[in-house]
N, C-alpha and C positions, 0 to 999 in steps of 0.2 A: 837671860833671866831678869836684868836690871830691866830691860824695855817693858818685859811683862808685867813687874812689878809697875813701873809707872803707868801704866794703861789702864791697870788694875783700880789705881789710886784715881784718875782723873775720870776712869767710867764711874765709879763710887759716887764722886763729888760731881758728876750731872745729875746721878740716880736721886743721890739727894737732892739737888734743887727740884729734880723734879715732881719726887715726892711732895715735896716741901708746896709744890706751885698745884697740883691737885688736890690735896690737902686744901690748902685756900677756895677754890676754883666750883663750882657748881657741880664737878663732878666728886664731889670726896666723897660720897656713899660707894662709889663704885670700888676700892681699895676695901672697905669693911666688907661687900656684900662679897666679893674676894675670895678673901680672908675666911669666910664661913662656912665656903664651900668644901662640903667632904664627901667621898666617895660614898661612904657605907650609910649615907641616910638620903640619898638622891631615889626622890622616888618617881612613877612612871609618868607626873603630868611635868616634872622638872626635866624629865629624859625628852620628851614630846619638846617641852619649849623649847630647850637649848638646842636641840636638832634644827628645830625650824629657822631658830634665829641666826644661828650659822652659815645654814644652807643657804637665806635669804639674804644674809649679810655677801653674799662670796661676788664679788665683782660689783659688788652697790656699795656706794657710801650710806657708813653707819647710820647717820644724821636721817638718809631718808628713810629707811626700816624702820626706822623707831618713830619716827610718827606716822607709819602707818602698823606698824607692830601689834597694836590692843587692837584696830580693827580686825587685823587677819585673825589674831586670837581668837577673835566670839567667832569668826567663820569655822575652825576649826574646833567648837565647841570646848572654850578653853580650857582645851591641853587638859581635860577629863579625862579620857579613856579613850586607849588606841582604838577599842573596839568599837566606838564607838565614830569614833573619826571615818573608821574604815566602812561600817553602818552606811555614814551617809557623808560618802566621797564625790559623788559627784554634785551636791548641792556646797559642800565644802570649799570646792576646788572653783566652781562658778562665781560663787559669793566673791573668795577672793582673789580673784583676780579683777576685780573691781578696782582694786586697791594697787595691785602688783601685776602689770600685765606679763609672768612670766612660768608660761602653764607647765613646761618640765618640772620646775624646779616646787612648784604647788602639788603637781601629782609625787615628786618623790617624798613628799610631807605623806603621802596617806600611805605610799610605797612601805615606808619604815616603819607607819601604822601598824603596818600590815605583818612585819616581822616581827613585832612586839607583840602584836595580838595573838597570832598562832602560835608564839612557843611561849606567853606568857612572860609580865615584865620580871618576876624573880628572876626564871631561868635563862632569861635575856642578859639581865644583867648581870649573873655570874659569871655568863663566859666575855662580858666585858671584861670584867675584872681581872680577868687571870693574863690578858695584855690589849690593856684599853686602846692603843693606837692604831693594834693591828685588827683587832675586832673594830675598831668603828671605821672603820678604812672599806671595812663590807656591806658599809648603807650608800644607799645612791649619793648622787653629789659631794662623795666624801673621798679627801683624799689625805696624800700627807700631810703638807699645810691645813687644813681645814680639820684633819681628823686632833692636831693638837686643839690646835683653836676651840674644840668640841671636850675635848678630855680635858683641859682648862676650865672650861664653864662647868663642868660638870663635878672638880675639885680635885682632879689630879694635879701635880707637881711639876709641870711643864709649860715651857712656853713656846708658841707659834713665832715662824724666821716669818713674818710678813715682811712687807718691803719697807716700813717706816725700820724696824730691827734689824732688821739685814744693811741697809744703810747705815743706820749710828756702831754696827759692829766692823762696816768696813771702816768706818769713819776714826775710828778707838783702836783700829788695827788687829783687831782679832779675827780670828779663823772663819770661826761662824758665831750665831746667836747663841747658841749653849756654851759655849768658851768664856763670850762677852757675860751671860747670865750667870755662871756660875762663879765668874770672880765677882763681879757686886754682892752674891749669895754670902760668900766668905767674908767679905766687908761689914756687911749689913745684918746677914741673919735671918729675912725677909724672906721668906716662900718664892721657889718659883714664879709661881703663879699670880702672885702680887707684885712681882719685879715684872711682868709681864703686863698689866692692866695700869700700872703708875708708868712705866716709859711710852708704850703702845699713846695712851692718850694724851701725854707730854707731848710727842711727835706728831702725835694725829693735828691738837690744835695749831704748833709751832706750823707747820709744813699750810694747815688754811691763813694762816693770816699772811706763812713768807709770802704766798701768789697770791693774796687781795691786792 
């Protein structure tokens, strides 16, 4: 118990600095925009984005999606209406791949469209709701790691075991990432969710500059 407690205490006191270093850092909108995210007012052009930028995120670094992100967006008729996505999918899916040459993962954008579209985003996202990780587990390119990563952006109370997490948790001596997150949780008082985007991007920068 003595070892837990000190792990506890010395992950706390990274969590904070690293708070503390995104807070400063050109990313500190990302910790409020966080923090705002709530389940019960997500509605179907924020369900559309978060899917996309997930699925597009999954094996790419972040840094490059996002400057091509707003282009893919206008191809996809930004994130308006599945229905409409689904409308006009193959001029969708050509467009952007201009940008992203990786047409699986473009067609499963209109894929999810398309499951939103026919059963309507209310009753879509009810049966999200009732178990967010195992229902989003049933759209294409979605999986465990990624289906957090998705109920995350979307304002659930969880966090994704990526490899920057999973490392600083073997590294702090804990089990897994939920173990590690939920003692800073006790420490701190911080949301999931937001102990998730404050280390996640703490690591992400530290790990680009260790191999510059």
């Amino acid at each position: 118990m003595a070892d837990a407690k000190v792990s506890g205490r010395k992950i706390t006191e990274h969590y904070h600095e690293a708070k503390r270093w995104v807070n400063m850092s050109e990313y500190s909108a990302e910790i409020n925009w966080q923090s705002t995210r709530l389940p019960g007012i997500v509605t179907e052009t924020d369900f559309l984005r978060e899917y996309a930028w997930v699925v597009l995120n999954s094996g790419f670094r972040e840094m490059i999606v996002r400057k091509k992100f707003d282009y893919i967006s206008l191809c996809y008729c930004d994130w308006d209406s599945a229905e409409e996505i689904v409308s006009n999918a193959s001029v969708c899916v050509r467009a952007a791949a201009h940008a992203l040459n990786h047409r699986q993962k473009l067609e499963a954008i209109v894929k999810a469209a398309a499951i939103v579209s026919r059963t309507g985003f209310s009753s879509f996202w009810n049966v999200v709701m009732e178990a967010p990780q195992d229902r989003l587990q049933t759209l294409p390119f979605i999986g465990p790691v990624t289906a957090r990563h998705l109920a995350k952006n979307l304002g659930f109370s969880c966090v994704k075991p990526d490899r920057h997490l999973v490392r600083l948790a073997t590294e702090y001596g804990f089990v897994d990432v939920d173990a590690m997150c939920e003692a800073i949780q006790v420490e701190s008082g911080d949301d999931l969710s937001v102990l998730d985007i404050v280390l996640w991007r703490y690591e992400e920068q530290r790990s680009l500059h260790r191999y510059r």
